[in-house]
C-alpha positions in Angstrom: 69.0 11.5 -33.5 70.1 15.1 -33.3 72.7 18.2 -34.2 74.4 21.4 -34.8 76.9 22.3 -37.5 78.0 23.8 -40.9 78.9 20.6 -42.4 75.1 19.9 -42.2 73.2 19.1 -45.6 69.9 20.7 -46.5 67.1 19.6 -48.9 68.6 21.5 -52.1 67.0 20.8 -55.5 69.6 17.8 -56.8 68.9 15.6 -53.9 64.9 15.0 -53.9 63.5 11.6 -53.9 62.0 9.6 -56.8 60.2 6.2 -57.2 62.8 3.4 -58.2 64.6 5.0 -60.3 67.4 2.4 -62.4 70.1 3.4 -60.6 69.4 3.0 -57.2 68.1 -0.4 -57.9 71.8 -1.9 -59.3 71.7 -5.0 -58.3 75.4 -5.2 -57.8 77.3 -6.3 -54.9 77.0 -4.6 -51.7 79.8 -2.4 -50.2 81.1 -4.2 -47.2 81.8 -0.8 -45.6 78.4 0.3 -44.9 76.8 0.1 -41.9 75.0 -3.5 -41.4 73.9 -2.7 -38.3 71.2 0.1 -37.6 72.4 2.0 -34.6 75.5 0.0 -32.6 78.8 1.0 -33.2 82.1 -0.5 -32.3 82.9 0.6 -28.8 86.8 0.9 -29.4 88.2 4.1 -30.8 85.6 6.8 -32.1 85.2 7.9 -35.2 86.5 10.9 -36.5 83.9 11.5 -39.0 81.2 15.0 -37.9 78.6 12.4 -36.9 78.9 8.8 -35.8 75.9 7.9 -34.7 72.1 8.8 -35.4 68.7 7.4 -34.3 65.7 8.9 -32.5 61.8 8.1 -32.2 58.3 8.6 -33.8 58.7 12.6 -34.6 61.8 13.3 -33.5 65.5 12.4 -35.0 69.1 12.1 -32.6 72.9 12.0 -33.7 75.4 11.6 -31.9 78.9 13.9 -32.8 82.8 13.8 -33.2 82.7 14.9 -29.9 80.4 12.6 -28.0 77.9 15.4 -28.1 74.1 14.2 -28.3 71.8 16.5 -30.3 68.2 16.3 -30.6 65.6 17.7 -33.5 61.7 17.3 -33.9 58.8 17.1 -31.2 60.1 18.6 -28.0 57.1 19.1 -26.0 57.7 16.0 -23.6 61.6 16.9 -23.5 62.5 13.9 -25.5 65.2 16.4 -27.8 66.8 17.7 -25.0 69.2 15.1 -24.4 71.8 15.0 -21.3 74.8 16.7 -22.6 77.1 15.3 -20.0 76.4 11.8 -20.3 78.7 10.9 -24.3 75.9 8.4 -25.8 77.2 5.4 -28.2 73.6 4.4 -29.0 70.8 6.9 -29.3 67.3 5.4 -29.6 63.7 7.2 -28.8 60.1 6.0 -28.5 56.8 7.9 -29.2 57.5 10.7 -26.2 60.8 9.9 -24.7 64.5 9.0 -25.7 67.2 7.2 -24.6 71.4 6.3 -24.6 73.6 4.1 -24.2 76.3 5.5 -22.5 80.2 4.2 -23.0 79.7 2.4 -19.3 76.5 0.4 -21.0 74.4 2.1 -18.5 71.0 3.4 -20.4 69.9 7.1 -19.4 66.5 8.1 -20.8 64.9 11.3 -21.3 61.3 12.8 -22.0 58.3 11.5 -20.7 58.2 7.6 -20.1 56.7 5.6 -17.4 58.8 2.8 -17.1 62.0 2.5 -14.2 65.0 2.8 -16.0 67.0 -0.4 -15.8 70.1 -0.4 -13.8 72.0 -3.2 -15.5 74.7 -3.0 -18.5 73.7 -3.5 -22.0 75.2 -4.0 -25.2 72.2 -2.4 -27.5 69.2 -0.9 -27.0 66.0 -0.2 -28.7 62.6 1.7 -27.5 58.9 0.9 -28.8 56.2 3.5 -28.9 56.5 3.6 -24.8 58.5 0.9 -23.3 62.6 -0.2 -24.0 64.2 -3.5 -25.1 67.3 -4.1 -24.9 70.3 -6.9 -25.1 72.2 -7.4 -21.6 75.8 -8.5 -21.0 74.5 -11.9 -21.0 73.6 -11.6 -24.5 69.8 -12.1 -22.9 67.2 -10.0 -23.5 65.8 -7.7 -20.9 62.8 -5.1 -20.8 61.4 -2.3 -19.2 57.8 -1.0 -19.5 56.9 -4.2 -21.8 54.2 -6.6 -20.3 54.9 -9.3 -22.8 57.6 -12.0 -21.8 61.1 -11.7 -24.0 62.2 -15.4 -25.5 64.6 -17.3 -23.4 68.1 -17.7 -25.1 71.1 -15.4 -26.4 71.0 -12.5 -29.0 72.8 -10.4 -31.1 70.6 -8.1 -32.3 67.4 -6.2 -31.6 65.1 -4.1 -32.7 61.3 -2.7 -30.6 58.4 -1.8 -32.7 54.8 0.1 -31.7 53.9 -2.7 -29.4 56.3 -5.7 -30.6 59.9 -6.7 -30.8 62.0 -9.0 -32.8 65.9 -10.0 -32.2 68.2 -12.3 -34.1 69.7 -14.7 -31.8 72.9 -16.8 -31.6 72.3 -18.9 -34.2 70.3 -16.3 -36.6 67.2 -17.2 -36.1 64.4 -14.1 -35.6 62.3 -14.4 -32.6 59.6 -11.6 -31.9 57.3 -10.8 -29.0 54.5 -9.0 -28.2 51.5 -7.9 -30.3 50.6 -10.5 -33.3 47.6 -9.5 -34.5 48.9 -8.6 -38.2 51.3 -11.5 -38.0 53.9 -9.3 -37.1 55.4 -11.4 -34.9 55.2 -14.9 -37.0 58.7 -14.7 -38.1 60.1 -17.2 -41.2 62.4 -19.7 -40.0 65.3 -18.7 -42.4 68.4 -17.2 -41.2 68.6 -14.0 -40.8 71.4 -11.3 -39.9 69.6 -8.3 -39.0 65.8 -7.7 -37.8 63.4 -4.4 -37.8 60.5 -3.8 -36.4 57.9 -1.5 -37.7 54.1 -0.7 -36.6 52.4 -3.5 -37.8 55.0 -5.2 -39.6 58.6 -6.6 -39.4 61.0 -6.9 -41.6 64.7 -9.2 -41.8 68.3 -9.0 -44.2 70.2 -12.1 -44.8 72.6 -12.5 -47.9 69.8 -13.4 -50.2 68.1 -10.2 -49.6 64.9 -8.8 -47.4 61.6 -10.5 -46.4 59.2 -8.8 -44.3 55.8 -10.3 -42.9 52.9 -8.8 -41.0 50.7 -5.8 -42.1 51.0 -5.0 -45.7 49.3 -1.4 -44.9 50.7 1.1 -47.1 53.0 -1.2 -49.3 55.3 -1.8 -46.1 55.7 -5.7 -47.1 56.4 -4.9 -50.8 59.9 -5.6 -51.0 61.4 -4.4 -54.4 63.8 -6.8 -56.0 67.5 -5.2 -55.2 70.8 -5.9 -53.1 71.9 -3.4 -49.8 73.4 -4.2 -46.8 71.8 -2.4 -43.5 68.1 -2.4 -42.8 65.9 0.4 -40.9 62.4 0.2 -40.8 60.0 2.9 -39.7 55.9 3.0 -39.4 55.2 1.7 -42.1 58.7 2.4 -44.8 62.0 0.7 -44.5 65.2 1.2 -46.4 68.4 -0.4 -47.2 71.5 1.0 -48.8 72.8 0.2 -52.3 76.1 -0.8 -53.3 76.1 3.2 -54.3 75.2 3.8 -50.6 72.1 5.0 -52.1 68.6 4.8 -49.9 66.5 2.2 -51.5 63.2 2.4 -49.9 59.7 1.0 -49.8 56.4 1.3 -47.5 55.0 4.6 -46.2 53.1 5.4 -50.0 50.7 7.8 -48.2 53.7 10.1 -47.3 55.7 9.5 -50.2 58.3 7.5 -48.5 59.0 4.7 -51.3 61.2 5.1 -54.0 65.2 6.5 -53.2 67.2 9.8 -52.3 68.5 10.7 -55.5 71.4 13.1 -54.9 72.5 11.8 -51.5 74.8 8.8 -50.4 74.7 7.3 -47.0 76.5 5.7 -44.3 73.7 5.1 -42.0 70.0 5.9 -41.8 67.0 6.7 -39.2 63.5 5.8 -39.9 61.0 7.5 -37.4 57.5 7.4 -37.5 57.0 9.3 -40.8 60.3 10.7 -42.4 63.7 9.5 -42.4 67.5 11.2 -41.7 70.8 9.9 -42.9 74.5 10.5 -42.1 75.8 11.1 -45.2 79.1 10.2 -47.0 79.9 14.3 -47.2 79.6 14.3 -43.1 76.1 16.2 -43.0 72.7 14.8 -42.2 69.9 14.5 -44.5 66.2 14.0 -43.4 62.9 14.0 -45.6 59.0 13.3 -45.4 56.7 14.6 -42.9 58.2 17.7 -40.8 55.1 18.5 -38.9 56.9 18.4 -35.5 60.0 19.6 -37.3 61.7 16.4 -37.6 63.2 17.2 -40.8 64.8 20.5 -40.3 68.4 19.9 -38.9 69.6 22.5 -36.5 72.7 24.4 -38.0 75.3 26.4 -35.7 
């Protein structure tokens, strides 16, 4: 997830984070128009809004412009933030050392250094672990590159790759994950689910009743606080929703100071790498916080 631009939004003193403060935990209804989904978009018309689209890896944050434009921020030493910029991107997701698109043919083009063959078929979404990619085919199967565990047999809708697991929601909103188990990160309830995250050694699922997450509870990433959002992002060890305020109500990652809210900013969609996180926000800028030792907080400006 990446950029350059003036309507970008810096860290100034009113937006700061705090721990669950009243008003980002209103229980109230959640706004239909947010986001639900963490980095598809509708393939129709684009957007008009500055940014559209934002994702990224482990140190290093993508987003995805007005004009198709892919721009990358953060840990560059393996090239993953230097994105093809003639190749427009719908999806942007990235890994430990590497990134990749989804182009507007459905083709995936990755960047940085991986060791996996790139597929060659279409896709409908995508999503990279620490050093393979997952992804959902046209099929609605799921196919993988760089993975040495098996994917389930059936139809999805929705995925999402870990450090060394996955998880998807298929057809009939059940959660299936594969790969490593050995914090229970992959022993999925058997409710219904609509969306599906997965972190290091966790995972975590939104249906209308709220979020559950199972796995590792290593640095509070399991303790889900009691409040409505639609959306769900999930990074090492923090995940956030958004509020009915289109506020960021987040828990996990205590150790970086990840749990709590953004106070000050408003959201229409959100990134969760390794250790900070990046929104688009509802005055067209981008917003990241936590740890910025690769520089994965400080949004290029033009």
């Amino acid at each position: 997830m990446w950029l350059f631009l003036s309507c970008v939004v810096q860290n100034t003193d009113d937006t700061q984070k705090e721990v669950w403060d009243s008003s980002i935990l209103e229980p109230s209804q959640p706004d239909s128009s947010i986001a639900s989904e963490p980095s598809s978009i509708d393939t129709g018309e684009w957007p008009s809004d500055p940014w559209v689209v934002i994702g990224g890896g482990v140190w290093h944050t993508c987003a995805v412009d007005q004009n198709k434009q892919t721009h990358c921020w953060g840990r560059n030493l393996e090239g993953q933030s230097e994105p093809p910029q003639d190749v427009p991107f719908r999806e942007v997701t990235g890994g430990r050392l590497f990134s990749c698109g989804l182009s507007f043919d459905s083709f995936v083009h990755c960047w940085g250094d991986y060791s996996f063959t790139v597929p060659q078929e279409r896709f409908l979404s995508i999503s990279a672990g620490k050093d393979f990619l997952c992804g959902i085919v046209e099929d609605q199967s799921i196919l993988c590159a760089g993975f040495s565990h098996d994917p389930p047999v059936g139809t999805f809708t929705q995925i999402d790759a870990g450090n060394g697991h996955v998880c998807a929601v298929n057809t009939v909103r059940k959660v299936e994950c594969f790969g490593d188990n050995a914090s229970g990160q992959c022993s999925s309830p058997d409710d219904s689910f609509d969306i599906v995250q997965a972190g290091f050694f966790h995972s975590c699922a939104q249906n209308s009743d709220g979020v559950q997450c199972w796995g590792s509870a290593q640095d509070g990433a399991t303790n889900v606080p009691i409040a409505q959002g639609v959306g769900l992002w999930t990074g090492n060890y923090h995940n956030c929703i958004l509020n009915s305020n289109q506020q960021a109500v987040c828990w996990g990652g205590e150790s970086f100071d990840l749990d709590g809210g953004i106070v000050g900013a408003r959201f229409r969609a959100l990134h969760l790498g390794g250790f900070h996180t990046c929104g688009l926000t509802l005055e067209d800028g981008i917003f990241c916080d936590g740890e910025n030792t690769q520089g994965q907080t400080e949004v290029p400006v033009d």
